[in-house]
PyMOL commands that place a pseudoatom at each C-alpha (Angstrom):
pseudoatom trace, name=CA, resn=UNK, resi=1, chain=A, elem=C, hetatm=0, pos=[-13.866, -4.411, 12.263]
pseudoatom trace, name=CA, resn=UNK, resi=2, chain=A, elem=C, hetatm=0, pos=[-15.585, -2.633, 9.858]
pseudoatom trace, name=CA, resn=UNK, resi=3, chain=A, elem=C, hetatm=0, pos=[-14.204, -2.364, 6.316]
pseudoatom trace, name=CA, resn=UNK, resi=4, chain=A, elem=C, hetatm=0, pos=[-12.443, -5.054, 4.189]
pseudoatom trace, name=CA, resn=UNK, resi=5, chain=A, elem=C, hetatm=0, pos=[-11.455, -6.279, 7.735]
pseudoatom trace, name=CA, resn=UNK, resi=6, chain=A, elem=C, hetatm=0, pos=[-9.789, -2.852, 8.388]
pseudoatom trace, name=CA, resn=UNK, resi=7, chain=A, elem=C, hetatm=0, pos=[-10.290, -1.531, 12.220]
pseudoatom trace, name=CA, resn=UNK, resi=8, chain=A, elem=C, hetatm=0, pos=[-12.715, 1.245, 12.754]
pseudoatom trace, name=CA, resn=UNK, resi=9, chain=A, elem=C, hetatm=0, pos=[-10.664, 3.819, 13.776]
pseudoatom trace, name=CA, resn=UNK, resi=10, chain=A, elem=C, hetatm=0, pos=[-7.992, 4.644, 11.151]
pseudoatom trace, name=CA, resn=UNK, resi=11, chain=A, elem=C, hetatm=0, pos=[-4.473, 4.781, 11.830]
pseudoatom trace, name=CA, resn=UNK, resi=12, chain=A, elem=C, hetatm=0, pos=[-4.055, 8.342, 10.962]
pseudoatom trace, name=CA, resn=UNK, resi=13, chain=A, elem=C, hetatm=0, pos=[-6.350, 10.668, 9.581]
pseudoatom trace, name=CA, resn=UNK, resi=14, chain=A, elem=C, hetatm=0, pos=[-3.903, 13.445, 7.353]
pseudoatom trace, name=CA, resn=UNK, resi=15, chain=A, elem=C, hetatm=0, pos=[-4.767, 17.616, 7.025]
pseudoatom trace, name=CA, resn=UNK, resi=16, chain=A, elem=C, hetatm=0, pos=[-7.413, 17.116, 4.427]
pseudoatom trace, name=CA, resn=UNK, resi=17, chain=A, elem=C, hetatm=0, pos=[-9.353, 14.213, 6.122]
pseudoatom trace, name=CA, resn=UNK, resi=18, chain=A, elem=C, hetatm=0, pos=[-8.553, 11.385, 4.197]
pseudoatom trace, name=CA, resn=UNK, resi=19, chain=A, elem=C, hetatm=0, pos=[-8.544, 8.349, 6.718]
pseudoatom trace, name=CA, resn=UNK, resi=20, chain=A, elem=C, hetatm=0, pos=[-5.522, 6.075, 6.252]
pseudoatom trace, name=CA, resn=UNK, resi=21, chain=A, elem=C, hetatm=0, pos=[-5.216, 2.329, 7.714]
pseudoatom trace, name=CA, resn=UNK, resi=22, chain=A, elem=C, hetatm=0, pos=[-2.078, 0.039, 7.103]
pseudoatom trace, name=CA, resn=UNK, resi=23, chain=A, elem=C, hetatm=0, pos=[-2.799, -2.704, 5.208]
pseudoatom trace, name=CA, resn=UNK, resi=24, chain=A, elem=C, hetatm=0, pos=[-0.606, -5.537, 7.044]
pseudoatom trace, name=CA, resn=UNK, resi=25, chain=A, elem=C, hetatm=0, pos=[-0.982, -8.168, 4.760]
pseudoatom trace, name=CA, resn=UNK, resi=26, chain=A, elem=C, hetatm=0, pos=[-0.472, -6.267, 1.375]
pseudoatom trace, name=CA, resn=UNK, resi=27, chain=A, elem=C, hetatm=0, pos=[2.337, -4.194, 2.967]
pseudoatom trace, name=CA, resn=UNK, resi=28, chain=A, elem=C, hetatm=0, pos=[4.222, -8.038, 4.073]
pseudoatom trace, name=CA, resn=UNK, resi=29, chain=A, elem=C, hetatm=0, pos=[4.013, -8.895, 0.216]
pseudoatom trace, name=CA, resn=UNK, resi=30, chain=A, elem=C, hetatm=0, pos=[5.893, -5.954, -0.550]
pseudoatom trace, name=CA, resn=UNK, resi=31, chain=A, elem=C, hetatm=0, pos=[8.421, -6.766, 1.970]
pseudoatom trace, name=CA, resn=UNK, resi=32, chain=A, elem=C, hetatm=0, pos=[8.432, -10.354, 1.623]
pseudoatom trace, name=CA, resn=UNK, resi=33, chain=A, elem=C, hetatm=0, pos=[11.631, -11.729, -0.341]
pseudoatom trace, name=CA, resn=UNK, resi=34, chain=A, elem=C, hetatm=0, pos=[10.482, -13.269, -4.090]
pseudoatom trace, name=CA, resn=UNK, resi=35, chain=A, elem=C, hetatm=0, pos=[11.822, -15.512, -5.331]
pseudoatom trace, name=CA, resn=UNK, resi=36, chain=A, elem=C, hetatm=0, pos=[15.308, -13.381, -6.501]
pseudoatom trace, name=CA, resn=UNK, resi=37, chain=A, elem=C, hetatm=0, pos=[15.720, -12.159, -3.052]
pseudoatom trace, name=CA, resn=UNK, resi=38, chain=A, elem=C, hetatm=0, pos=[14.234, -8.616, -3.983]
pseudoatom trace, name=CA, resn=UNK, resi=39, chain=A, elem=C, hetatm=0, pos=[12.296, -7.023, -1.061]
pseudoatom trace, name=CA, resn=UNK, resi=40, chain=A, elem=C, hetatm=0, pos=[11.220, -3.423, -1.185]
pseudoatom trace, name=CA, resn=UNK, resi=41, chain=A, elem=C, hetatm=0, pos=[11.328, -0.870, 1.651]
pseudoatom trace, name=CA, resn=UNK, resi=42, chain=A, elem=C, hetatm=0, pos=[7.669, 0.371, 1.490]
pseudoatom trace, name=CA, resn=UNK, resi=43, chain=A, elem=C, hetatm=0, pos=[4.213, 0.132, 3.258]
pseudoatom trace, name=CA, resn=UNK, resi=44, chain=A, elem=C, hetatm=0, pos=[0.679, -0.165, 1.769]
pseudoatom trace, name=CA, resn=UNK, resi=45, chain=A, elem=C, hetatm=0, pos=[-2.246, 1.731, 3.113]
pseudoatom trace, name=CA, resn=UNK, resi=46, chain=A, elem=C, hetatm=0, pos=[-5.947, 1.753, 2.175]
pseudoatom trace, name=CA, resn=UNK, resi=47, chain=A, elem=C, hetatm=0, pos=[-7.014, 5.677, 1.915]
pseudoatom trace, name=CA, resn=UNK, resi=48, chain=A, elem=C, hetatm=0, pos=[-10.508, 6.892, 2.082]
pseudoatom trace, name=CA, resn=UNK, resi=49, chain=A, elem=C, hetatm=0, pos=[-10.930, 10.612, 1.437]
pseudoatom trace, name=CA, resn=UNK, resi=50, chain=A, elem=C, hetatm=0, pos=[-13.860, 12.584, 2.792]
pseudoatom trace, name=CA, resn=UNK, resi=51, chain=A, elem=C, hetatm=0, pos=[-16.075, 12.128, -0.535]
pseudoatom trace, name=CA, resn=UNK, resi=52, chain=A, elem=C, hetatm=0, pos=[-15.807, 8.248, 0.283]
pseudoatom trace, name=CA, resn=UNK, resi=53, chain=A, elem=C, hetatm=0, pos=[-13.273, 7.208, -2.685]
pseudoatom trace, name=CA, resn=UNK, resi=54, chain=A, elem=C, hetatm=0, pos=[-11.194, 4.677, -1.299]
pseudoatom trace, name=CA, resn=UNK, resi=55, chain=A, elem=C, hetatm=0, pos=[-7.922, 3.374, -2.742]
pseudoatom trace, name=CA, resn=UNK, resi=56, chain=A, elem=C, hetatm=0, pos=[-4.531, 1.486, -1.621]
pseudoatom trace, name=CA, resn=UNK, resi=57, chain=A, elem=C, hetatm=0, pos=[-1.263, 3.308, -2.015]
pseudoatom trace, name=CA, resn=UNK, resi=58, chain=A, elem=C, hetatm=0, pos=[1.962, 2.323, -2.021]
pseudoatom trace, name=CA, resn=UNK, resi=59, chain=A, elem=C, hetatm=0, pos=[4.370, 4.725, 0.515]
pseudoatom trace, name=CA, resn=UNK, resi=60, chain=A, elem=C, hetatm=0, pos=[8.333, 4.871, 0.208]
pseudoatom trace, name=CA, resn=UNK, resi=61, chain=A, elem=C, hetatm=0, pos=[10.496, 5.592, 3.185]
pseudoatom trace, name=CA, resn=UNK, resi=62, chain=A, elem=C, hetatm=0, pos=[10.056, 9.093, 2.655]
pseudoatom trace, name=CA, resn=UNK, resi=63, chain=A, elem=C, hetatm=0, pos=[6.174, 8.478, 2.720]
pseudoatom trace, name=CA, resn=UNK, resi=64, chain=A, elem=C, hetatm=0, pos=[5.573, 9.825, -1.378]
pseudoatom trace, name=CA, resn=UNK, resi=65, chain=A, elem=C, hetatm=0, pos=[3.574, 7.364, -2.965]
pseudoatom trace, name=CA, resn=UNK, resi=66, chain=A, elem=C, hetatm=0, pos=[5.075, 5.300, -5.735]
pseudoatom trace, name=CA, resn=UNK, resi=67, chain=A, elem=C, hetatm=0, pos=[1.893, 3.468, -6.825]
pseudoatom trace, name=CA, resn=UNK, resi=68, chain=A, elem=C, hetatm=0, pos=[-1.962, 3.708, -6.351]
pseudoatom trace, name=CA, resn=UNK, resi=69, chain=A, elem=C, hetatm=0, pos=[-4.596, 1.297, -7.539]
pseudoatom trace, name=CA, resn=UNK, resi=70, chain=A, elem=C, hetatm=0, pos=[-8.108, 0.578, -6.416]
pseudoatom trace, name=CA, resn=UNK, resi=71, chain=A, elem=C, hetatm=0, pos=[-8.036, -2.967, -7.794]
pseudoatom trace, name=CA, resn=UNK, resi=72, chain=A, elem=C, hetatm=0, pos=[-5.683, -5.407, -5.137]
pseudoatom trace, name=CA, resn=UNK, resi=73, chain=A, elem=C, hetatm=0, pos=[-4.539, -7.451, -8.069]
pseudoatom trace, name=CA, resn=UNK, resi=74, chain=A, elem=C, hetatm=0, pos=[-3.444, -4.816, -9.428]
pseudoatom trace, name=CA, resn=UNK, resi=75, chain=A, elem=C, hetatm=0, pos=[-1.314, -3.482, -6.912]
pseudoatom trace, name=CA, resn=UNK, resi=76, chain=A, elem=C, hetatm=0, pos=[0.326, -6.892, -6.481]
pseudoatom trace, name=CA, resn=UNK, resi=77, chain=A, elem=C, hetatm=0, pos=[0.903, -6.534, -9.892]
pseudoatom trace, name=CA, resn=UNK, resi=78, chain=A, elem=C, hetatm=0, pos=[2.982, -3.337, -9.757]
pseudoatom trace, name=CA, resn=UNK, resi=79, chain=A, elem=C, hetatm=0, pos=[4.687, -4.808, -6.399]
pseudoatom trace, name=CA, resn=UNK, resi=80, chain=A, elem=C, hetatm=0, pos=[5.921, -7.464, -8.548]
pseudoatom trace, name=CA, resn=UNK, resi=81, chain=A, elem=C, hetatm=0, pos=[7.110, -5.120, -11.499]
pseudoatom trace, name=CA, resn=UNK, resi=82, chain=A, elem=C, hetatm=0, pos=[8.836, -2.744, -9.156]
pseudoatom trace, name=CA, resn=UNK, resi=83, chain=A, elem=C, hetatm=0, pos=[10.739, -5.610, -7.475]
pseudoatom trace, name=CA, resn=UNK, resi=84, chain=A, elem=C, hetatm=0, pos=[12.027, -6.854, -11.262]
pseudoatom trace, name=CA, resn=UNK, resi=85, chain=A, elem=C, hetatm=0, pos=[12.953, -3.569, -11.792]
pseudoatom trace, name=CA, resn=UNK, resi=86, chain=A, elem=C, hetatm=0, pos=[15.075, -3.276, -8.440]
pseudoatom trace, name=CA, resn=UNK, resi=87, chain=A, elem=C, hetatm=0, pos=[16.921, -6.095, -9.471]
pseudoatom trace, name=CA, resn=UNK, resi=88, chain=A, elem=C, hetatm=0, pos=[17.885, -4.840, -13.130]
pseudoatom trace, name=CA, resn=UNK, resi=89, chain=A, elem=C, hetatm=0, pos=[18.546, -1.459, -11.552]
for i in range(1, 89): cmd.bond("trace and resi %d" % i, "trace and resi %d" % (i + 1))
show_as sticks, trace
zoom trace
């Protein structure tokens, strides 16, 4: 383990070399049912690019991302927001 508990090796590395592991525990919130039932569809990564800026990003089915944030709380935050809005969709 090296970073934030992340493995050493990432997942995938993409065409311009930013490194990409799945974040497991960030991606189960997102899929986890709140308390409304509302589960979203998506996966969470932390991304480092080549110059060493690293970042979590939020992936749909069709891998776009939907949201990006540095800060974890953060992210949680927009998980939650994006859920309420599913449900008044």
């Amino acid at each position: 383990m090296s970073i934030l508990g992340f493995s050493d090796e990432p997942d995938f590395v993409n065409d311009e070399g930013t490194k990409w592991w799945i974040d497991v525990s960030t991606t189960q919130y997102a899929q986890r049912e709140d308390a409304h039932g509302t589960v979203l569809d998506m996966v969470v990564y932390l991304a480092e690019t080549k110059n060493g800026y690293m970042t979590r990003v939020l992936l749909d089915d069709d891998r776009n991302i939907v949201e990006e944030e540095q800060n974890l709380e953060a992210l949680a935050i927009k998980i939650d927001m994006l859920k309420a809005n599913e449900r008044f969709e």
